[in-house]
MDTraj code that builds the backbone (N, CA, C; nanometers):
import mdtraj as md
import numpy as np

residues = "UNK UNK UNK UNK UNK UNK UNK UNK UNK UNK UNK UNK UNK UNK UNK UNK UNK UNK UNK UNK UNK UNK UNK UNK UNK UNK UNK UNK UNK UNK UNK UNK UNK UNK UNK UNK UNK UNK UNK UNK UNK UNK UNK UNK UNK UNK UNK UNK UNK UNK UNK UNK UNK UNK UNK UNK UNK UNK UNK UNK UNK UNK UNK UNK UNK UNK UNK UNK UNK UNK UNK UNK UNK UNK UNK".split()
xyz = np.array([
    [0.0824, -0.1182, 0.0000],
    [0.0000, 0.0000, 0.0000],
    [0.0876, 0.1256, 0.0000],
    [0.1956, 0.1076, 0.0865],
    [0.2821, 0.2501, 0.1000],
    [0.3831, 0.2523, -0.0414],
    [0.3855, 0.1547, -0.1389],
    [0.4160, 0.1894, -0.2770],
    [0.3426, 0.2711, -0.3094],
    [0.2069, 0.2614, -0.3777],
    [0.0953, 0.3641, -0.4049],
    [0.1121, 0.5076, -0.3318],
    [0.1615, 0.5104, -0.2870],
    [0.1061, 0.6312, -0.2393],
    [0.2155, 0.7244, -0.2659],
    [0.2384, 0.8833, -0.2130],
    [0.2859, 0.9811, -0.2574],
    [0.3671, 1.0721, -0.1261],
    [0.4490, 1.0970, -0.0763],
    [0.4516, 1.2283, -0.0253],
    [0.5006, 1.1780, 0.1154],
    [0.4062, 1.2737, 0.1859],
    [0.4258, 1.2584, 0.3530],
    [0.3551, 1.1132, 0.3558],
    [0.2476, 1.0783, 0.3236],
    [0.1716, 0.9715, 0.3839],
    [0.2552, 0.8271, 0.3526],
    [0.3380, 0.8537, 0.2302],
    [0.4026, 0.7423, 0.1716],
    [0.5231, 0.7269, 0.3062],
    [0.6328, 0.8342, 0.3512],
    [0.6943, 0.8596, 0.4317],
    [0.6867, 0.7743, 0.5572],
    [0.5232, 0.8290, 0.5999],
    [0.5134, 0.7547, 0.7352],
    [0.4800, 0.5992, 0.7769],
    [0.4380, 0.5750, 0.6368],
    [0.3879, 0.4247, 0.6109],
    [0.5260, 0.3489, 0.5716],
    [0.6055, 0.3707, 0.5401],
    [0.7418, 0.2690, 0.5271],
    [0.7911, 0.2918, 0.6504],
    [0.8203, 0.4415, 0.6930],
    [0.8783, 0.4310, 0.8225],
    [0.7970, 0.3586, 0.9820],
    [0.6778, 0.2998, 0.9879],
    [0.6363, 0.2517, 1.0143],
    [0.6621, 0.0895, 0.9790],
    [0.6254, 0.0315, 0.8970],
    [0.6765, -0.0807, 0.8677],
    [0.8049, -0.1262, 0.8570],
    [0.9085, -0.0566, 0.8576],
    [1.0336, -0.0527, 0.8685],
    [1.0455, -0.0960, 1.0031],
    [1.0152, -0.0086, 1.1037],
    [1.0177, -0.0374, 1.2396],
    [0.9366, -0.1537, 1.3027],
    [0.8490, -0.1862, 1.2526],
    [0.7802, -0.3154, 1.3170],
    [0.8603, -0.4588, 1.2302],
    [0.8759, -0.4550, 1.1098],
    [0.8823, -0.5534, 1.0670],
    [0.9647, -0.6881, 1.0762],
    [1.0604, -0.6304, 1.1848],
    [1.1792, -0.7348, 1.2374],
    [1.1318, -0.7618, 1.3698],
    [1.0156, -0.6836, 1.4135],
    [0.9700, -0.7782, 1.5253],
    [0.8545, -0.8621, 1.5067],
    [0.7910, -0.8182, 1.4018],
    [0.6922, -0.9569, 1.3454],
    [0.7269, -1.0503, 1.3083],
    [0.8778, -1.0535, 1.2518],
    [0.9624, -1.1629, 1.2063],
    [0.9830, -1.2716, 1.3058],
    [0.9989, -1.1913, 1.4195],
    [1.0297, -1.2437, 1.5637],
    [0.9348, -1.3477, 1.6460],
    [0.8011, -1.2426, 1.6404],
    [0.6748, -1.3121, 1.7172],
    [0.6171, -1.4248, 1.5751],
    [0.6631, -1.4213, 1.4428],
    [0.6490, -1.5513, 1.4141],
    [0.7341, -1.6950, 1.4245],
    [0.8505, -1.6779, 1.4457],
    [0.9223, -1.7419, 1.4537],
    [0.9093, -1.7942, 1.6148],
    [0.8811, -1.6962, 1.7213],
    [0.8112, -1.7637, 1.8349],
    [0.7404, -1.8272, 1.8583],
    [0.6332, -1.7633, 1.7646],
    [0.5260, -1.8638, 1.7432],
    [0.4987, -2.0063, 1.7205],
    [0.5715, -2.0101, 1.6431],
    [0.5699, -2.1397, 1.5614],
    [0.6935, -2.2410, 1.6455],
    [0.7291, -2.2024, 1.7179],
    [0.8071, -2.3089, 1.7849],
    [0.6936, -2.3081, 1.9611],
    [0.6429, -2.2221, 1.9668],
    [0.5205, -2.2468, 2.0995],
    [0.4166, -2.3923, 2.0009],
    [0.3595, -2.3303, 1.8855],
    [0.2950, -2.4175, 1.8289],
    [0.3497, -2.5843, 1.8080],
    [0.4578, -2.5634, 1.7225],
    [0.5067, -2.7240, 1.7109],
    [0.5251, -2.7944, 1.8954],
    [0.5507, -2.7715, 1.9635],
    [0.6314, -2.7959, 2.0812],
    [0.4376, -2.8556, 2.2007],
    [0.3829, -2.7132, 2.1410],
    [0.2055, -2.7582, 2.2405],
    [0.0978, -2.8830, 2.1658],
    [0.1588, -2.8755, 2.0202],
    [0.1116, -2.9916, 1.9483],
    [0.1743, -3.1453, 1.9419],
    [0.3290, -3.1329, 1.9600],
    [0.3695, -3.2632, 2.0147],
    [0.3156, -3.2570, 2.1230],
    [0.3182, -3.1884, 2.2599],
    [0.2554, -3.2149, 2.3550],
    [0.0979, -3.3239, 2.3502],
    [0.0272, -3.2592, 2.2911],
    [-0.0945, -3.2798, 2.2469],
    [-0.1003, -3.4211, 2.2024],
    [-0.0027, -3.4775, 2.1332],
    [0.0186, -3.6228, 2.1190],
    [0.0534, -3.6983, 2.1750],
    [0.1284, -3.6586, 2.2693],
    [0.1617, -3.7260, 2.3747],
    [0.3566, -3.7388, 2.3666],
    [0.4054, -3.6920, 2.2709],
    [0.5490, -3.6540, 2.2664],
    [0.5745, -3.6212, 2.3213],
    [0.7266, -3.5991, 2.3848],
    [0.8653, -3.5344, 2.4502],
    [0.8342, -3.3965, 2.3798],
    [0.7687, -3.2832, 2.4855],
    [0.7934, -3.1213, 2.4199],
    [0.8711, -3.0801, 2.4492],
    [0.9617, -2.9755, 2.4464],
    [1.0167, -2.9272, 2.4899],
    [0.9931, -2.7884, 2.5235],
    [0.9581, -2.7043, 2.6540],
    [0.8791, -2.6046, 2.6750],
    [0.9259, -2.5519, 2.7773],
    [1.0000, -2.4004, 2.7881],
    [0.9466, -2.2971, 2.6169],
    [1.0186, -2.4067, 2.5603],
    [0.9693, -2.3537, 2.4275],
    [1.0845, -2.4214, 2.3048],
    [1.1757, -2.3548, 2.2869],
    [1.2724, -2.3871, 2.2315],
    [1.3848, -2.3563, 2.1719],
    [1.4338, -2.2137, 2.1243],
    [1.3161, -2.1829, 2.0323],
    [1.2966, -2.0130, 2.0121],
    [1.2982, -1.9268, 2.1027],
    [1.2510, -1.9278, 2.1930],
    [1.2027, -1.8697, 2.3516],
    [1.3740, -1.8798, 2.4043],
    [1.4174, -2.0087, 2.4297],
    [1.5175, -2.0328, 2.4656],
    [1.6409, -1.9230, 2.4551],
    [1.6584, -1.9533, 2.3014],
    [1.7583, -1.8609, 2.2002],
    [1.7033, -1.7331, 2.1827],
    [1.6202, -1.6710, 2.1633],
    [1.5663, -1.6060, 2.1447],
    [1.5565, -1.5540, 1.9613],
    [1.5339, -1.6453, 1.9342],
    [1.5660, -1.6288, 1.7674],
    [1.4409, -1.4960, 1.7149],
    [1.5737, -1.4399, 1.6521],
    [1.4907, -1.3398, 1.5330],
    [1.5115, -1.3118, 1.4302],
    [1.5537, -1.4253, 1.3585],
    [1.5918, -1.4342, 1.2259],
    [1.5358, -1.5737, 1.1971],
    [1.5625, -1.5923, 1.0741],
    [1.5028, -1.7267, 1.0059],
    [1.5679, -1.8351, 1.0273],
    [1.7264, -1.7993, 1.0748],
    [1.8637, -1.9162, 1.0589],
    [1.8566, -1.9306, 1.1717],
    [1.8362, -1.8493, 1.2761],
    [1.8203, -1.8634, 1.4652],
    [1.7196, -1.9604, 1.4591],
    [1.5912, -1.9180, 1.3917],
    [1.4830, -1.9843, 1.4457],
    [1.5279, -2.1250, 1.3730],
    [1.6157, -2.1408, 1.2933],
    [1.6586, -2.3106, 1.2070],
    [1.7437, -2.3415, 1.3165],
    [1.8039, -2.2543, 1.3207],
    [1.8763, -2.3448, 1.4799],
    [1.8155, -2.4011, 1.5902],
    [1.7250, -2.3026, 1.6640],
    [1.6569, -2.3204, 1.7575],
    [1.5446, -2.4306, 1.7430],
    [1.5148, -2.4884, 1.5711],
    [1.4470, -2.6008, 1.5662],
    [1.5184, -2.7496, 1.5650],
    [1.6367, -2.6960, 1.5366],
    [1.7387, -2.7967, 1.5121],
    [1.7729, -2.9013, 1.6717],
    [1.8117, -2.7213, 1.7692],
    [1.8268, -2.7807, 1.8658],
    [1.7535, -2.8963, 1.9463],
    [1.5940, -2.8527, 1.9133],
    [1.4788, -2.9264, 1.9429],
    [1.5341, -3.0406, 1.9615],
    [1.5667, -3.1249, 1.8784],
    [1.5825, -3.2664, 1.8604],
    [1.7034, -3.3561, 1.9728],
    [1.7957, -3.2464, 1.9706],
    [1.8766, -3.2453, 2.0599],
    [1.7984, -3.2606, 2.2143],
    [1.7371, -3.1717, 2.2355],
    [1.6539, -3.1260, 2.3928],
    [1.5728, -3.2074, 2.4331],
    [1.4997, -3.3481, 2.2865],
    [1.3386, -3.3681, 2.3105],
    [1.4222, -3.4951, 2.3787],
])
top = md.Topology()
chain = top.add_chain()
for i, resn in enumerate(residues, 1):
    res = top.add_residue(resn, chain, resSeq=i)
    for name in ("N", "CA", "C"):
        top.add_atom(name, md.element.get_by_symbol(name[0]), res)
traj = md.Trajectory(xyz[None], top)
């Protein structure tokens, strides 16, 4: 959307998303290791909880590959 647009409004809309967007990166990559970890639970698997992400605190894509990696190691 902040392509389209022009001026000041274009301005505040990247600089906005600029600033959030490495922490959404974050709370998904959290996410998804709360998720895998409450769903083995759910089966009756070895979770590991927090998971791994939580652990490391991954906020990148290669942290959070680590921090899934480690999993296996931990379970």
């Amino acid at each position: 959307m902040a392509k389209e647009l022009k001026g000041k409004e274009q301005e505040v809309l990247l600089r906005a998303y600029e600033e959030i967007e490495d922490e959404e990166d974050e709370h998904l990559y959290h996410t998804r290791g709360w998720c895998r970890e409450l769903w083995l639970d759910s089966l009756g698997v070895k979770a590991v909880l927090p998971p791994p992400e939580e652990r490391r605190d991954a906020r990148s894509a290669i942290g959070a590959a680590r921090a899934q990696e480690a999993h296996t190691k931990m379970s």
